[in-house]
N, C-alpha and C positions, 0 to 999 in steps of 0.2 A: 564579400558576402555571397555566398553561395543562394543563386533561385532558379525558377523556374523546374524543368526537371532535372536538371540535374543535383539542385538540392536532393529532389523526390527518389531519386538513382540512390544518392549518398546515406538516405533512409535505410533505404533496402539491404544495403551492404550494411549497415551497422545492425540492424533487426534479426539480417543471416548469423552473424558473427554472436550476437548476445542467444540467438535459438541453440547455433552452435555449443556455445559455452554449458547452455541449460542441459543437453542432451550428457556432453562430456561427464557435469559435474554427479546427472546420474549414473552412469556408467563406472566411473574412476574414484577413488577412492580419497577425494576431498570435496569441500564443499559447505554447503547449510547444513547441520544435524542439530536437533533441537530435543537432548536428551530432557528429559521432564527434572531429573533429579542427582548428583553430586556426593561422594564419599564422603563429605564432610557434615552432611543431614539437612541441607539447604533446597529447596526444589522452587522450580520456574512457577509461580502460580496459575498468570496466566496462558496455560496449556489447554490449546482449542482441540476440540475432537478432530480426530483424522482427514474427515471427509471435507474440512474445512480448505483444506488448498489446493482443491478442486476448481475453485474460483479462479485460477493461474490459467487454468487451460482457456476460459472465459477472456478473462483479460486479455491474452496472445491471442484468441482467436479475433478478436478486436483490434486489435496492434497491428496483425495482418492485412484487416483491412484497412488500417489509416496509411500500413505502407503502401499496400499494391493499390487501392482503389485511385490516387490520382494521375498512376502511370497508365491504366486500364481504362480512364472516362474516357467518353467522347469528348473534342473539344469543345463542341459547344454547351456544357453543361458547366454551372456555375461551380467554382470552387476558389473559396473568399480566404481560406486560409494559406498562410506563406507554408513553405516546408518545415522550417524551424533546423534545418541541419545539422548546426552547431549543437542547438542544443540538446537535438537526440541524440547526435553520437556522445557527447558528456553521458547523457542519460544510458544509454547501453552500455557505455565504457564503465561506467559508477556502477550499474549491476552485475554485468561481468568480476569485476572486484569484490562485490559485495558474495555474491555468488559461490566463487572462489574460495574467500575467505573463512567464510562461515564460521564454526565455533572455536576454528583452531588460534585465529588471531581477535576475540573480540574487541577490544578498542577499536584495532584498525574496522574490521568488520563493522563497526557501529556509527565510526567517523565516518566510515564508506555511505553505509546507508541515511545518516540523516544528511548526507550531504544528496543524496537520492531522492530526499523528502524536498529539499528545496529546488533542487531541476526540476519534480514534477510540479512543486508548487507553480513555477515558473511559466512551465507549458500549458498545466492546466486551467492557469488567468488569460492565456494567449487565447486557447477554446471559447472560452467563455466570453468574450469580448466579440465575438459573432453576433450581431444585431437580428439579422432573419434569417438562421438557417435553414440549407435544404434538408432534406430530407436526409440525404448522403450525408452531410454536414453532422447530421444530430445525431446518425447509426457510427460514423468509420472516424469521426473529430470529437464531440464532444464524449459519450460514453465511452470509449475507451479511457479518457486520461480522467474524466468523473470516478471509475471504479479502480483504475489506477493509483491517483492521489489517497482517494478512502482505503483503499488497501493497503499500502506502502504504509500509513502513517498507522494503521492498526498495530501493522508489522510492525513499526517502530519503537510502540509501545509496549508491543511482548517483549522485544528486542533487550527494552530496558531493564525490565522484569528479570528475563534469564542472569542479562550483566550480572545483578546483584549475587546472585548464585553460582557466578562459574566460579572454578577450580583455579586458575588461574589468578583472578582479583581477588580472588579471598586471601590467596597465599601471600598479594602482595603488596596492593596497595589495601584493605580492606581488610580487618579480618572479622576470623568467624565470629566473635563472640560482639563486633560492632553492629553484625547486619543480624539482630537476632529473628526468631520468629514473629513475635507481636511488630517490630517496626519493622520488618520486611512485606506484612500483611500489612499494614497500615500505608505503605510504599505505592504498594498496588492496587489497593484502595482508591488512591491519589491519582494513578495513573488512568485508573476507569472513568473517573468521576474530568480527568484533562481530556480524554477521546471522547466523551461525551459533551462537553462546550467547547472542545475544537469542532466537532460535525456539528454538532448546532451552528456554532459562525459560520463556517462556511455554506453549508444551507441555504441559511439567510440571507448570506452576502449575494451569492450568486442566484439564488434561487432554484439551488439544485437540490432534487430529492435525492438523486442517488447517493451522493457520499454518506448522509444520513443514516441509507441504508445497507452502503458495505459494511463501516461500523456496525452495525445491526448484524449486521450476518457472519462479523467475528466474534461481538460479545454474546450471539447466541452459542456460538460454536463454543467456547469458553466455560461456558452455561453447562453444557451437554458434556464435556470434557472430563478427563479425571479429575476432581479438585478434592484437596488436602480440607480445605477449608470451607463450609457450607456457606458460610456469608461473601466470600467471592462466585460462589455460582448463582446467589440470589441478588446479587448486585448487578451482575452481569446480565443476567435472565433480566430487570428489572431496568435494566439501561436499554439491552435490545429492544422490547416493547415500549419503551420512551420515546425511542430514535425512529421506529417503525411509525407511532402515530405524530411525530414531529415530521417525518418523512409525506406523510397523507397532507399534513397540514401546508407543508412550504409548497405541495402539488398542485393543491387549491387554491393556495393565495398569487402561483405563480398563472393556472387557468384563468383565475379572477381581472390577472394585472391584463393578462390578453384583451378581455371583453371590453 
């Protein structure tokens, strides 16, 4: 088992390599592409407005500081978490793939990422198990992998969404006239109403606001989005401000437990 810094080193190299990959997949002609809608009349419902993976830049710039900020402390400043090595470079390696992948192989693509969902779950119970964190600890450890986990599994669940509509699963395991409109719509329904008592649990468990409210800030995106359907944007609109004042609430009961 890799520690000390040289776990910390083996960070950095996996963080280079997955920024790497991010830069490439913009650049080169594979990757994520998240077309809304399918020659066969089937469309992704939930389709977050643009501006919504903006939140990525956020995330990496946080991710940045959980790499560099323990190679860069002072020694004498407290720092209670192990590197986790292993299981970030899984974790890079699993985005990388996922990345890669994107709409061209979805199963694989989807196997990739919810195996993505459980390395962050992973890491982000490791965070969370910090009794009195610093300062450093709650900016460059804990909120990164908090809006990490909450966003990954957002993603997850769009992810699922698109599957039912690609081109491919219709043709072959699935077909069109199986995944019609009303229970494709009723699917996603399903899927809003699972992202919203998954971030509730976890909230509560750990007593985190934030995951609450990256949820929040996809199904508002969702909201704002093209939608075919009025009752998915009022659902969605309708879960953000749920999760928003569940997020105020887990804030206060978690201030309160301090006192």
């Amino acid at each position: 088992m890799l520690r000390g810094r040289s776990g910390h080193w083996l960070n950095l190299a996996s963080f280079a390599a997955l920024m790497a990959a991010n830069l490439a997949a913009a650049a080169l002609p594979f990757g994520l592409r998240r077309p809304q809608g399918f020659p066969h009349g089937l469309y992704a419902l939930l389709t977050p407005a643009g501006y919504t993976f903006t939140i990525w830049l956020l995330i990496y710039a946080l991710l940045t500081g959980w790499v560099l900020y323990p190679l860069l402390r002072p020694n004498r400043e407290p720092f209670s978490v192990t590197p986790m090595p292993v299981r970030f470079l899984l974790f890079c390696t699993l985005s990388i793939v996922w990345i890669t992948l994107g709409e061209r192989q979805p199963l694989l693509s989807i196997l990739a990422l919810f195996l993505l969902v459980f390395v962050a779950a992973s890491m982000y119970s490791s965070t969370r198990n910090i009794l009195r964190p610093s300062a450093a600890e709650i900016w460059f450890v804990r909120l990164p992998f908090s809006l990490y986990f909450g966003w990954i599994c957002v993603t997850a669940l769009a992810s699922v969404d698109a599957l039912l509509t690609h081109p491919s699963i219709s043709a072959t395991s699935i077909s069109a006239a199986s995944v019609s409109v009303p229970s494709h719509l009723g699917l996603t329904l399903l899927l809003l109403v699972v992202g919203i008592l998954s971030a509730c649990f976890v909230g509560f468990r750990w007593r985190d606001a934030i995951v609450p409210l990256t949820f929040a800030w996809g199904y508002g995106a969702i909201a704002a989005g093209p939608q075919l359907h009025q009752i998915v944007a009022i659902a969605s609109s309708a879960g953000a401000l749920a999760l928003i004042v569940y997020a105020l609430w887990i804030a206060f009961l978690r201030s309160h437990e301090r006192d």
